[in-house]
C-alpha positions in Angstrom: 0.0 0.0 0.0 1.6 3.4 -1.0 0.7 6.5 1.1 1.9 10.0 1.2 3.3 12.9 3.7 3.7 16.6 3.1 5.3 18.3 5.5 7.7 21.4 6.5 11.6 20.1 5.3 12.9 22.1 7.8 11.5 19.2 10.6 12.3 15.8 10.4 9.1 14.3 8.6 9.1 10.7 9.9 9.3 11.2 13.9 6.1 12.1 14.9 7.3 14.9 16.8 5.4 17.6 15.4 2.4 15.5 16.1 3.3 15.3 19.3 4.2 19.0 20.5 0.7 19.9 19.2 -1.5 17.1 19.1 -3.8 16.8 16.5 -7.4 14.8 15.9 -6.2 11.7 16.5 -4.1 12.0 19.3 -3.0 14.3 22.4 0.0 15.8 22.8 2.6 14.1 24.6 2.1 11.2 21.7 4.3 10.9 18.6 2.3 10.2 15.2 3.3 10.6 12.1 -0.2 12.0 9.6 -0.2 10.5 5.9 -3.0 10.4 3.3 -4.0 7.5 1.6 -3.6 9.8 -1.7 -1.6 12.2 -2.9 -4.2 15.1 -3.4 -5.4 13.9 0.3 -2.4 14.8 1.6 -2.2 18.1 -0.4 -6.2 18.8 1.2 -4.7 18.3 4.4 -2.0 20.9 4.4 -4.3 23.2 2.3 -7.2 23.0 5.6 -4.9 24.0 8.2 -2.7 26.8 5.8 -3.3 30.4 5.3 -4.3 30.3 1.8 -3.2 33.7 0.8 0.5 32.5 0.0 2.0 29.2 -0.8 3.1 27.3 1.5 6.6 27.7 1.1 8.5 24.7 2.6 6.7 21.7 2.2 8.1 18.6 0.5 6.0 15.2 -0.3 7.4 11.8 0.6 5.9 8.1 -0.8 5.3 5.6 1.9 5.2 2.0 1.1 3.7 0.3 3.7 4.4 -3.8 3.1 1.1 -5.9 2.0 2.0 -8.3 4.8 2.0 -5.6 7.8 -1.3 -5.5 9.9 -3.4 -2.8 9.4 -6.0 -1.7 11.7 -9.1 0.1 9.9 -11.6 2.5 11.4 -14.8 3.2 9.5 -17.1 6.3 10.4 -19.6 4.4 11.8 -17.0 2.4 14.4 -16.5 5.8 16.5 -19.0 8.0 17.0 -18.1 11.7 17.5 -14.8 10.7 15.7 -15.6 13.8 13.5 -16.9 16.0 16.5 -15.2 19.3 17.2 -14.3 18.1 20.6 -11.8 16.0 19.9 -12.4 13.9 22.8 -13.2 10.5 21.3 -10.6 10.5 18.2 -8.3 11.1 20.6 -8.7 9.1 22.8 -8.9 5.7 20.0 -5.5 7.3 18.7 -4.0 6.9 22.0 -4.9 4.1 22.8 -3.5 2.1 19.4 -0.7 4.1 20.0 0.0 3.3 23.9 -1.3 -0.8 23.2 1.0 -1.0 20.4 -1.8 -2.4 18.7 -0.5 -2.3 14.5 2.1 0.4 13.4 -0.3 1.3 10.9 -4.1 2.7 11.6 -6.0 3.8 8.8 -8.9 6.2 9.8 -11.5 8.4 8.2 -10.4 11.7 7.0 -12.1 14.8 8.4 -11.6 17.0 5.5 -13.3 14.7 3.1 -16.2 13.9 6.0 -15.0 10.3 5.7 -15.1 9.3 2.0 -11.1 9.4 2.1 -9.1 7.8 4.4 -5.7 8.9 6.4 -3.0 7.0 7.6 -1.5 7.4 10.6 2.1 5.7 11.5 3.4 4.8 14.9 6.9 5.5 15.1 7.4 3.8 18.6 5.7 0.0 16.9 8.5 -2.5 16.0 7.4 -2.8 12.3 7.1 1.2 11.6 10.9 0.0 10.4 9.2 -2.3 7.3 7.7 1.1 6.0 10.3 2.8 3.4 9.6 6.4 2.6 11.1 7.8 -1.0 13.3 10.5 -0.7 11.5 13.9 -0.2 10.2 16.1 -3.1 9.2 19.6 -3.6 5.6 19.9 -3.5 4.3 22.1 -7.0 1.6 24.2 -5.7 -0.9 25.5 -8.1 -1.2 29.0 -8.1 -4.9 28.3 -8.8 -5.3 27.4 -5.3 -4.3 30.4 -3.7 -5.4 33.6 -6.4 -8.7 33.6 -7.3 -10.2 36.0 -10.2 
Protein backbone atom coordinates (compact mmCIF):
# COMPACT_ATOMS: atom_id res chain seq x y z
CA UNK A 1 0.00 0.00 0.00
CA UNK A 2 1.62 3.40 -0.98
CA UNK A 3 0.72 6.55 1.12
CA UNK A 4 1.95 9.97 1.18
CA UNK A 5 3.27 12.87 3.70
CA UNK A 6 3.70 16.58 3.06
CA UNK A 7 5.29 18.27 5.54
CA UNK A 8 7.69 21.45 6.53
CA UNK A 9 11.59 20.09 5.32
CA UNK A 10 12.89 22.12 7.77
CA UNK A 11 11.48 19.18 10.56
CA UNK A 12 12.29 15.77 10.43
CA UNK A 13 9.15 14.30 8.62
CA UNK A 14 9.09 10.71 9.89
CA UNK A 15 9.28 11.22 13.85
CA UNK A 16 6.05 12.08 14.88
CA UNK A 17 7.35 14.90 16.80
CA UNK A 18 5.37 17.63 15.42
CA UNK A 19 2.38 15.54 16.15
CA UNK A 20 3.31 15.34 19.34
CA UNK A 21 4.18 19.04 20.51
CA UNK A 22 0.72 19.91 19.22
CA UNK A 23 -1.55 17.09 19.10
CA UNK A 24 -3.83 16.76 16.48
CA UNK A 25 -7.36 14.82 15.89
CA UNK A 26 -6.24 11.68 16.47
CA UNK A 27 -4.06 12.00 19.32
CA UNK A 28 -3.00 14.29 22.41
CA UNK A 29 0.00 15.83 22.79
CA UNK A 30 2.60 14.08 24.59
CA UNK A 31 2.14 11.20 21.72
CA UNK A 32 4.30 10.95 18.63
CA UNK A 33 2.32 10.24 15.17
CA UNK A 34 3.30 10.57 12.05
CA UNK A 35 -0.17 11.98 9.61
CA UNK A 36 -0.22 10.50 5.92
CA UNK A 37 -2.96 10.41 3.35
CA UNK A 38 -3.97 7.53 1.56
CA UNK A 39 -3.64 9.81 -1.72
CA UNK A 40 -1.63 12.19 -2.85
CA UNK A 41 -4.19 15.13 -3.44
CA UNK A 42 -5.44 13.94 0.34
CA UNK A 43 -2.41 14.80 1.56
CA UNK A 44 -2.21 18.09 -0.41
CA UNK A 45 -6.18 18.80 1.24
CA UNK A 46 -4.73 18.33 4.39
CA UNK A 47 -1.96 20.89 4.41
CA UNK A 48 -4.32 23.24 2.33
CA UNK A 49 -7.23 22.97 5.64
CA UNK A 50 -4.94 24.03 8.18
CA UNK A 51 -2.67 26.82 5.82
CA UNK A 52 -3.25 30.42 5.29
CA UNK A 53 -4.32 30.26 1.83
CA UNK A 54 -3.20 33.75 0.83
CA UNK A 55 0.45 32.50 -0.02
CA UNK A 56 1.96 29.22 -0.81
CA UNK A 57 3.07 27.33 1.50
CA UNK A 58 6.64 27.74 1.06
CA UNK A 59 8.47 24.70 2.64
CA UNK A 60 6.67 21.65 2.16
CA UNK A 61 8.07 18.56 0.46
CA UNK A 62 5.99 15.21 -0.28
CA UNK A 63 7.42 11.75 0.57
CA UNK A 64 5.89 8.13 -0.81
CA UNK A 65 5.26 5.61 1.94
CA UNK A 66 5.19 1.96 1.08
CA UNK A 67 3.69 0.33 3.75
CA UNK A 68 4.43 -3.78 3.10
CA UNK A 69 1.12 -5.95 2.04
CA UNK A 70 2.00 -8.35 4.79
CA UNK A 71 2.02 -5.62 7.83
CA UNK A 72 -1.26 -5.50 9.93
CA UNK A 73 -3.36 -2.83 9.38
CA UNK A 74 -5.97 -1.68 11.70
CA UNK A 75 -9.05 0.13 9.93
CA UNK A 76 -11.63 2.49 11.39
CA UNK A 77 -14.77 3.22 9.50
CA UNK A 78 -17.06 6.32 10.37
CA UNK A 79 -19.58 4.42 11.81
CA UNK A 80 -17.00 2.41 14.39
CA UNK A 81 -16.45 5.78 16.50
CA UNK A 82 -18.98 7.95 16.97
CA UNK A 83 -18.12 11.65 17.54
CA UNK A 84 -14.75 10.66 15.67
CA UNK A 85 -15.65 13.83 13.48
CA UNK A 86 -16.87 16.02 16.54
CA UNK A 87 -15.22 19.31 17.24
CA UNK A 88 -14.29 18.14 20.57
CA UNK A 89 -11.83 16.00 19.88
CA UNK A 90 -12.37 13.88 22.80
CA UNK A 91 -13.18 10.54 21.25
CA UNK A 92 -10.58 10.50 18.22
CA UNK A 93 -8.27 11.11 20.59
CA UNK A 94 -8.65 9.05 22.80
CA UNK A 95 -8.88 5.67 19.98
CA UNK A 96 -5.53 7.32 18.67
CA UNK A 97 -3.97 6.88 21.97
CA UNK A 98 -4.92 4.09 22.79
CA UNK A 99 -3.49 2.12 19.37
CA UNK A 100 -0.69 4.13 19.97
CA UNK A 101 0.02 3.33 23.86
CA UNK A 102 -1.35 -0.84 23.18
CA UNK A 103 1.04 -1.04 20.36
CA UNK A 104 -1.82 -2.39 18.68
CA UNK A 105 -0.49 -2.31 14.53
CA UNK A 106 2.06 0.42 13.40
CA UNK A 107 -0.33 1.31 10.86
CA UNK A 108 -4.06 2.67 11.63
CA UNK A 109 -5.98 3.85 8.76
CA UNK A 110 -8.88 6.17 9.84
CA UNK A 111 -11.47 8.44 8.19
CA UNK A 112 -10.35 11.66 6.97
CA UNK A 113 -12.06 14.80 8.40
CA UNK A 114 -11.61 16.97 5.48
CA UNK A 115 -13.27 14.74 3.12
CA UNK A 116 -16.21 13.89 6.00
CA UNK A 117 -15.04 10.32 5.68
CA UNK A 118 -15.08 9.31 1.97
CA UNK A 119 -11.05 9.42 2.12
CA UNK A 120 -9.10 7.79 4.39
CA UNK A 121 -5.71 8.88 6.39
CA UNK A 122 -2.95 7.03 7.64
CA UNK A 123 -1.49 7.41 10.60
CA UNK A 124 2.14 5.67 11.45
CA UNK A 125 3.40 4.75 14.90
CA UNK A 126 6.86 5.54 15.11
CA UNK A 127 7.45 3.78 18.58
CA UNK A 128 5.70 -0.04 16.92
CA UNK A 129 8.48 -2.47 16.02
CA UNK A 130 7.41 -2.76 12.27
CA UNK A 131 7.08 1.21 11.59
CA UNK A 132 10.92 -0.04 10.39
CA UNK A 133 9.16 -2.29 7.26
CA UNK A 134 7.73 1.07 6.02
CA UNK A 135 10.27 2.76 3.39
CA UNK A 136 9.56 6.44 2.57
CA UNK A 137 11.08 7.80 -1.03
CA UNK A 138 13.28 10.48 -0.69
CA UNK A 139 11.53 13.87 -0.21
CA UNK A 140 10.20 16.13 -3.07
CA UNK A 141 9.16 19.64 -3.57
CA UNK A 142 5.61 19.87 -3.48
CA UNK A 143 4.32 22.07 -7.03
CA UNK A 144 1.61 24.21 -5.74
CA UNK A 145 -0.86 25.47 -8.11
CA UNK A 146 -1.15 28.96 -8.08
CA UNK A 147 -4.89 28.29 -8.78
CA UNK A 148 -5.34 27.42 -5.29
CA UNK A 149 -4.33 30.38 -3.70
CA UNK A 150 -5.42 33.62 -6.44
CA UNK A 151 -8.69 33.60 -7.32
CA UNK A 152 -10.21 36.01 -10.15
Amino acid sequence: MQAYRIADRRYPLLDGMGAARIGGRWNSPGHPVIYAAQTYSGALLEILVHANLNRLPPTQVAVELTIPDTLPIERLAPADLPGWDAPNLAASRKFGDRWLQEQRTAVLMVPALVTHGHEHNVLLNPAHSDFARITASPPQEVAWDDRLFHRK
